[in-house]
N, C-alpha and C positions, 0 to 999 in steps of 0.2 A: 504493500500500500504506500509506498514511496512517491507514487504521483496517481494526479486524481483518476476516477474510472472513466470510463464514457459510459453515456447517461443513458447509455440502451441497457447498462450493467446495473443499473442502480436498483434497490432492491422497490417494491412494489405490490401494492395489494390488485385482487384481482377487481375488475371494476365494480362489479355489485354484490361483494360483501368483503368479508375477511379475509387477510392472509393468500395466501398460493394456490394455485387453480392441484383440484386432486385429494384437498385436505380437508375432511369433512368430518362431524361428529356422527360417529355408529352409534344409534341404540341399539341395534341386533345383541348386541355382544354385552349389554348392561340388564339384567334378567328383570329388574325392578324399576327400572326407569319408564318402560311403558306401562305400567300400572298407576305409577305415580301423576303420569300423564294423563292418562282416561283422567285419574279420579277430580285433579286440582284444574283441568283447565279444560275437559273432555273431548280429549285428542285421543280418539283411539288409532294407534300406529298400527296395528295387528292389520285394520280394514282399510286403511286411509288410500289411497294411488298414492303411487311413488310419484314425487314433485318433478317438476320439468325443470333443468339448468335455464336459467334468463340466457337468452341468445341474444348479441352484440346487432345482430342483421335485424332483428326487431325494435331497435334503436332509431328514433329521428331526430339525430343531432344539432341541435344550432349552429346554423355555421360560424367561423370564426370572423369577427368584426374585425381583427386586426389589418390596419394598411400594411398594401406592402413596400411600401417605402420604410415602414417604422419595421415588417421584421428583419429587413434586408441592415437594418442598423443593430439590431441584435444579433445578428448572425455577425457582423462585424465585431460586435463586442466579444461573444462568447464563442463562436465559433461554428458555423453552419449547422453541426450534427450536433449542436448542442440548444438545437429551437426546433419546435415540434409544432404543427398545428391537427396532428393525428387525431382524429374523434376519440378514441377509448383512450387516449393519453388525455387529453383535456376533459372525459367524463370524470377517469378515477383522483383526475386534482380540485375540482368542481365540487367533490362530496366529502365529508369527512366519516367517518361511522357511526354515528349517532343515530338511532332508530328513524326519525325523520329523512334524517340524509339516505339511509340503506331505503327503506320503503318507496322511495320516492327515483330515485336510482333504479331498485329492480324494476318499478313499473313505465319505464321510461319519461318519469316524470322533470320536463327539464327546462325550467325558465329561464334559465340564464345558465351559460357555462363560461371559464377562462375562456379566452382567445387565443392564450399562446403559453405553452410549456420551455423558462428557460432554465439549464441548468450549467452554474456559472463553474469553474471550478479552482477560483481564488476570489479573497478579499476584492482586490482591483477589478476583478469583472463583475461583480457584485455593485459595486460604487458604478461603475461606466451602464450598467442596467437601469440603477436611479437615476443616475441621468439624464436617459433616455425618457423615463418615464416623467419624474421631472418637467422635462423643456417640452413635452406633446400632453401633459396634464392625464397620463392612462391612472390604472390602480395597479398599485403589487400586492400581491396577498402570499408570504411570504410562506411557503410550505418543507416541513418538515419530514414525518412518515405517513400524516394525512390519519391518524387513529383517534384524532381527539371524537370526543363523543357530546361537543358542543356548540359545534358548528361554527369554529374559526376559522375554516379556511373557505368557506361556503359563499358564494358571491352573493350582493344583495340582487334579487331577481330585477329590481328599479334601477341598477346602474348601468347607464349607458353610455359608458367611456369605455374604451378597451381596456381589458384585464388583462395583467401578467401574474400567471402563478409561476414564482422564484421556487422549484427544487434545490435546496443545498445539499444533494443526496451526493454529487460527487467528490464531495469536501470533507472527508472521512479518517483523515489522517491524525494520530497522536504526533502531533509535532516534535512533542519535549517531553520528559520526564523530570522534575528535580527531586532525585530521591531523598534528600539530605532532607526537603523541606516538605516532601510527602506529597505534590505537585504535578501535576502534567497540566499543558495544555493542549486542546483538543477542537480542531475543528467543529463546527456546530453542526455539519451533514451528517455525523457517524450516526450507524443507527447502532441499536445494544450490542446486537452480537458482535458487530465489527469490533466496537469499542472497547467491549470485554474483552475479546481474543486478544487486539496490540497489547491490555493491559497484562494480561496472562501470560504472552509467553517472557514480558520482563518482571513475574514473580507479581503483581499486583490486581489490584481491583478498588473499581470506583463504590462498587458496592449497592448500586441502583439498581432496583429490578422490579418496575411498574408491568403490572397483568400486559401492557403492549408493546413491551421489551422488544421481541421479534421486530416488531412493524414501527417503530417510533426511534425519532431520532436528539442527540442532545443539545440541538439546539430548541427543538419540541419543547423538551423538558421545562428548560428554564423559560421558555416564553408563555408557558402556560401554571408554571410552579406544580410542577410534576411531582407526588409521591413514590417510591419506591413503596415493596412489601417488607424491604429490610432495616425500614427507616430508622423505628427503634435505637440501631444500630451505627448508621451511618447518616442519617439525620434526610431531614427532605432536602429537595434538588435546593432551593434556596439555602441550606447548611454547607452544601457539597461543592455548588459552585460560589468558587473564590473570588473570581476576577473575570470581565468580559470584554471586546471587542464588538460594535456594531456600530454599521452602517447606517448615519443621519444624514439627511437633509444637508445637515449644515455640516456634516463631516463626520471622521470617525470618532465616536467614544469608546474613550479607555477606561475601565475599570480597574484600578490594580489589587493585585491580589493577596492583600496584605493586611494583617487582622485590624481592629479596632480603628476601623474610618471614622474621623471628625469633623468632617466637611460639612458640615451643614443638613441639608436634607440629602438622603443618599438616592443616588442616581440609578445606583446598582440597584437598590431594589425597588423602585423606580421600573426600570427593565423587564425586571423578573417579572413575567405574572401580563405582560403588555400587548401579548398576542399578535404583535408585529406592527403595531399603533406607534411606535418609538420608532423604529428603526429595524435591519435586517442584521440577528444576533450574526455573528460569521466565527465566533473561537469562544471558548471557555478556558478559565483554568479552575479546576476540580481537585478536589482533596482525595487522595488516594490513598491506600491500606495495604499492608502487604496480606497476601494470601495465609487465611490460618490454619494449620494444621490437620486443625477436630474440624468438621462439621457434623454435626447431626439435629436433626428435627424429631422430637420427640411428639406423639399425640397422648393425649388426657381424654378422660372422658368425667365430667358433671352430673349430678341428679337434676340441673336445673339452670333457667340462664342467671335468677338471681345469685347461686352460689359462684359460676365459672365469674362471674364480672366481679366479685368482693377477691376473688380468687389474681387477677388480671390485676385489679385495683395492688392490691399484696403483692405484685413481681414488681411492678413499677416503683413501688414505696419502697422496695429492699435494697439491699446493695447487690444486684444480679444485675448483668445487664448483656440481656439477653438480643441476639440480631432481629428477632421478632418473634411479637408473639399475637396471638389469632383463637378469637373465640367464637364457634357458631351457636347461633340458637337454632333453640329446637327443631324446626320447622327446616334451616338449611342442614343441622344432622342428617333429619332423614332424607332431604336431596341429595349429599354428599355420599350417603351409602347406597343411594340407587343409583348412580353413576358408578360405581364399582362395577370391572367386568368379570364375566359366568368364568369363574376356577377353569382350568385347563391344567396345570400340572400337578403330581403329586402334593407336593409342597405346598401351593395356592390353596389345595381340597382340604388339606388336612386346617390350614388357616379360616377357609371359612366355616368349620365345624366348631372348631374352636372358641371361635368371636358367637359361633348359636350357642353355647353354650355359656360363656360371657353374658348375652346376654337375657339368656331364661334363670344366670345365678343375678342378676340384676335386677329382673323383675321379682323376682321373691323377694327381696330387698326391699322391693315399695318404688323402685324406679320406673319412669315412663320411659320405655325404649324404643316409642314409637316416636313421636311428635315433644317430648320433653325432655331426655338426658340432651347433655351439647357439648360437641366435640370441639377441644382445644389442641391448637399446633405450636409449640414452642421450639427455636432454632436456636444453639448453641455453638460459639464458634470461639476458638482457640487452643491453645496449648491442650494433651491429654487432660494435664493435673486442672488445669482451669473449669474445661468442660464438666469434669469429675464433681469439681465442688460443685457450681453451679448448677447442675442438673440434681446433685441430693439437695443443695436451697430450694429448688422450686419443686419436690417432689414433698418437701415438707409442707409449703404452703397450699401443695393442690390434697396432701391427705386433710391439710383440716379444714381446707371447706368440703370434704368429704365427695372428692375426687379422687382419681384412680387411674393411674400411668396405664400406659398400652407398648410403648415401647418405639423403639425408629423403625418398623415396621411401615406401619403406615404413613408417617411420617417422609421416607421414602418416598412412596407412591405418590405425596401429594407433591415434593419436589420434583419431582420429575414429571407433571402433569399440571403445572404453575398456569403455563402461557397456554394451555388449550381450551379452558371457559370461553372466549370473544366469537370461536366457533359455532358454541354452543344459539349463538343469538340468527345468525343464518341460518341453522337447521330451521329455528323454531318458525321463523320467516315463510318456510317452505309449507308448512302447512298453518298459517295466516293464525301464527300469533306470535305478538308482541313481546320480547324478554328485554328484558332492560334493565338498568343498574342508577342510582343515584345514593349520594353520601353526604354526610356533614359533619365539620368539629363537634364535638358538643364536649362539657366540661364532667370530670367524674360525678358531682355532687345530681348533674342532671341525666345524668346516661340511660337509667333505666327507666327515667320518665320519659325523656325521649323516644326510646323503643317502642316504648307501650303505645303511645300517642298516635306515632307512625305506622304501627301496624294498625289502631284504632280508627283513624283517616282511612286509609286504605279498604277496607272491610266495607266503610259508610260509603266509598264511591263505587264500590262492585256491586252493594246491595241497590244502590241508587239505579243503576245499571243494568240491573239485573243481571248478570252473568259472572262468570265463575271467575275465578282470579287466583292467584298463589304468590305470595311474597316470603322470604326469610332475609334474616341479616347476619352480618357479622361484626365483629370490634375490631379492631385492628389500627396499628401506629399509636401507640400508647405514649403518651406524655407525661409531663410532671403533673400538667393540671385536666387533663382528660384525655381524649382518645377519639377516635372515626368511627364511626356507625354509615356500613357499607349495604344498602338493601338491594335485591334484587325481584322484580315481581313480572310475572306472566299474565298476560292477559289474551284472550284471541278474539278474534274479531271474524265477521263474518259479510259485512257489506263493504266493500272499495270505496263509496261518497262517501263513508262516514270514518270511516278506519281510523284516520291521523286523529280524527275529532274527540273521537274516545280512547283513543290512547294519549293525545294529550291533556283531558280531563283528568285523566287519572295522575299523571307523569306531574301537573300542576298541582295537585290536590298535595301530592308529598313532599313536593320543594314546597307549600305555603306552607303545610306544617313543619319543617326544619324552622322558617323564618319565626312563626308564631311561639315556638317551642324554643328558643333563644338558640340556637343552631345558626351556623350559617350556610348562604345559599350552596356551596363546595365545598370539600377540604382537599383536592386536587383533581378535579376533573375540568378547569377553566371555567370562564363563562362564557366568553364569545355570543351568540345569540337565543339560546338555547336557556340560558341564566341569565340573559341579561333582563330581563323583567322584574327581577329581584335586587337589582343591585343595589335602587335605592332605598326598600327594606333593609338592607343589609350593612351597606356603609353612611346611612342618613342622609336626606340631600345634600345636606350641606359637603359629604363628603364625596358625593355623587359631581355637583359641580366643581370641586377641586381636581379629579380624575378629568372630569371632560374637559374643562378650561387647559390644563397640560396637552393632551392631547389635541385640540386647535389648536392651542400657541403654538405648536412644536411643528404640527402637520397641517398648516390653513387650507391646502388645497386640497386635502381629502382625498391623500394617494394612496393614503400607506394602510391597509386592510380598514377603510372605513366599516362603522355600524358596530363592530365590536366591543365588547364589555360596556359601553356607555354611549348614548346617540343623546345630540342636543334635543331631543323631543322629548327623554325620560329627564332631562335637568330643569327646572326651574330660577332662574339667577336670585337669589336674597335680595330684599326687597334693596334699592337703593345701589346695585349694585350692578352696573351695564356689562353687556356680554364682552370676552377680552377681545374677540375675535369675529368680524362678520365675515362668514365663508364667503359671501359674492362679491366682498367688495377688494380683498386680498389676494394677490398672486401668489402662485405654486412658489415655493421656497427654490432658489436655486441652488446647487451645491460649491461651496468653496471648497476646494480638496488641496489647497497648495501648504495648509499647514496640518494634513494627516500625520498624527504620529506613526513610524515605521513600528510592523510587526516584530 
């Protein structure tokens, strides 16, 4: 990876859904998961037709607006074979994966696409791109691995200026290492696994590993303030990135990457979190770990989700500090054990004989091991002797809220099956119903009122509905003063004009209760458009027009991913208090690039 790819190499989802053409979830092979299905959403897969693959020739693509004077100057920029006006190239940049965006996508739903796919592959073609866009007034909407599930990279279907979507997929290089001070810098195209691999074979790791690791890139990350499942451990992407590089308007900022900044309001995190509203990120420097030793993921199993969460609460309050730790309730137990697949070797038969028997000595107990015991995954990572201790601390905190180790067993299986849940939401697609995911901080003291509340919304808009519905959650990325609550819920649908309508009746009903329920609107899935109806719930107007005032000042022409996390229509100015910025009366920012600091 010494010099960049070409952009035919660049890694890529398939255009209407997840991940790589060929890779699909089987339930043939999970003896409990069609059951589960009849019962909670009544899908019966036994009787169902096998669904049709979406065909690209049943597609009626918009053609692309782009002049061609303007791509004959991006080809000059970046390089002929590195500008695409392909239809399934500017379908799959068009969409991000976000239930909206996939439904809307397979049914060849398409108001508006990019006009041009560029992928630059340095800084410099990056700046000579703004440029371009710049001095003719188009839009960049600056694209990463394209997985957010909020509809950041998603064009407003009203804009009628020509779109550029910026791939930094070729831009994938670990630059530097400073091992002395635990450092790399890292281009912002890499996507996980690349990134992981440079860092592995020099003994290291970043330690980030978001459910869209595969398909998501680090410059993704920080522009959206991306969580890891190891956070715990390694801290979210705003802990891990140190220092940044991006392309403005007005030139490049620098971030440096050096502890305890006094500057005033900070820029860097400013950045982080800006979905391409700032600027185009182009380099990270990330704090880095050397590879340890021990890994192992233990599972636990609870009589209950009030005991596993006092349980969860108790690793955090200890001196443990564990890479991550993961509690399900009831409800996603028994999904997780219907994704298990039908035993095939000796050794598998003898194990699920085992866990029957597990758990008919658990029911005699007084335990629910249908829909109330809840599986806990805790990861432990270091030295033998470290591991050792650690894992007898938290075996003592799980025996006294009256839990019960299972062993790296399963633990195991869940590691090595991390990244293949996102699949699971286009199977469910194929026979027209809705799986989705939505999360929010909330604080220990409130956790379990949250849960309750959340699942209690939920219930009131199915019944409303009348139709059947399945939601569970999880805890996860535990903190000093609380943690994530992760839900997932199914819903199916049965009429095409109404489909989006009740899926996102539903999808709203459980972001208003995060906002009601003192939660906020995320705790790393962006906002982009998708959240952005909450924002100003969430940061108060007033803080609502602090976000968007930065955002004109910086951007008055409205180039750089407009509509995102914050549009002057959700701001109100404070009384007394006139707008900083009138978009029609102000020209496109030009760029001065003669005093770029050198990489």
């Amino acid at each position: 990876m010494s010099t960049p790819v070409r952009a035919e190499d660049v890694r890529r989802h398939r255009w209407w859904g997840w991940g790589a053409d060929g890779v699909e979830f089987r339930w043939e092979t999970k003896p409990a998961f069609a059951a589960i299905a009849k019962e909670k959403v009544g899908l019966d897969l036994w009787n169902a037709p096998r669904p049709r693959t979406p065909d690209l020739a049943d597609v009626d693509a918009p053609a692309s607006r782009m002049p061609a004077d303007l791509l004959a100057s991006l080809a000059e920029a970046v390089g002929a074979d590195n500008v695409s006006t392909d239809d399934e190239l500017r379908i799959v940049h068009s969409f991000g994966r976000s239930l909206p965006d996939l439904y809307r996508v397979r049914n060849g739903i398409m108001p508006r696409l990019t006009d041009v796919v560029v992928h630059p592959g340095g800084e410099d073609e990056v700046a000579a791109v703004l440029d371009i866009v710049l001095a003719h007034d188009l839009v960049l909407i600056p694209y990463g691995g394209g997985s957010c599930i909020s509809g950041s990279v998603t064009p407003d279907p009203a804009e009628t200026r020509p779109i550029v979507s910026l791939n930094l997929g070729r831009m994938r290089r670990v630059l530097d290492v400073d091992e002395y001070s635990g450092l790399a810098r890292v281009e912002a195209g890499a996507y996980g696994p690349d990134l992981e691999e440079q860092l592995n074979l020099r003994g290291w790791t970043m330690g980030h590993f978001p459910d869209s690791f595969s398909y998501s890139t680090l410059g993704g990350w920080a522009a959206t303030r991306s969580s890891g499942m190891q956070s715990d451990r390694y801290g979210d992407i705003e802990d891990i990135v140190r220092g940044m590089r991006v392309v403005h308007p007005r030139g490049v900022v620098v971030s440096k990457p050096i502890p305890g900044r006094d500057s005033g309001p900070s820029v860097h995190e400013m950045i982080l979190g800006s979905e391409g509203r700032l600027g185009v990120i182009t380099e990270c420097t990330v704090q880095i770990h050397r590879r340890p030793e021990v890994r192992e993921v233990v599972a636990y199993l609870y009589p209950d989700w009030a005991s596993g969460v006092e349980a969860m609460h108790d690793i955090a309050r200890s001196e443990v500090s564990p890479t991550f730790t993961r509690l399900s309730d009831g409800p996603e137990t028994r999904f997780s054990l219907a994704m298990v697949s039908q035993p095939t070797s000796v050794k598998s038969k003898v194990s699920a004989r085992g866990q029957d028997a597990l758990f008919a000595f658990l029911r005699a107990r007084g335990w629910d091991t249908t829909e109330g015991m809840c599986l806990s995954y805790v990861c432990f990572e270091g030295s033998k002797e470290h591991v050792a201790r650690e894992r007898a601390e938290v075996k003592r905190i799980v025996s006294g809220r009256g839990g019960i180790s299972l062993g790296t067993g399963p633990g195991a299986i869940y590691d090595q099956k991390k990244f293949d849940t996102p699949y699971l939401r286009d199977f469910l697609l194929n026979y027209k119903v809705f799986g989705d995911v939505c999360e929010t901080g909330v604080s220990w003291a409130n956790l379990k009122t949250m849960h309750a509340r959340v699942h209690e919304r939920f219930e009131q808009v199915r019944r409303a509905q009348g139709g059947p519905g399945f939601m569970f959650c999880h805890m996860s990325h535990s903190y000093h003063g609380g943690a994530c609550l992760y839900f997932t819920f199914a819903v199916p649908y049965t009429r095409e004009d109404t489909a989006l309508t009740e899926y996102q009746f539903v999808k709203d009903a459980v972001q208003q209760e995060f906002i009601d329920s003192g939660g906020g609107l995320s705790h790393h899935h962006g906002v982009g458009t998708e959240h952005r109806p909450w924002i100003v719930d969430d940061i108060t107007p007033a803080g609502a027009f602090i976000v968007d005032s930065l955002f004109r000042a910086s951007d008055p022409g409205r180039n750089l991913n407009p509509g995102k996390i914050v549009a002057e229509a959700d701001v109100e100015s404070p009384a007394g208090v006139s707008s900083p910025v009138d978009d029609g009366a102000v020209p496109a920012v030009q760029r001065d690039r003669s005093t770029d600091p050198a990489p």
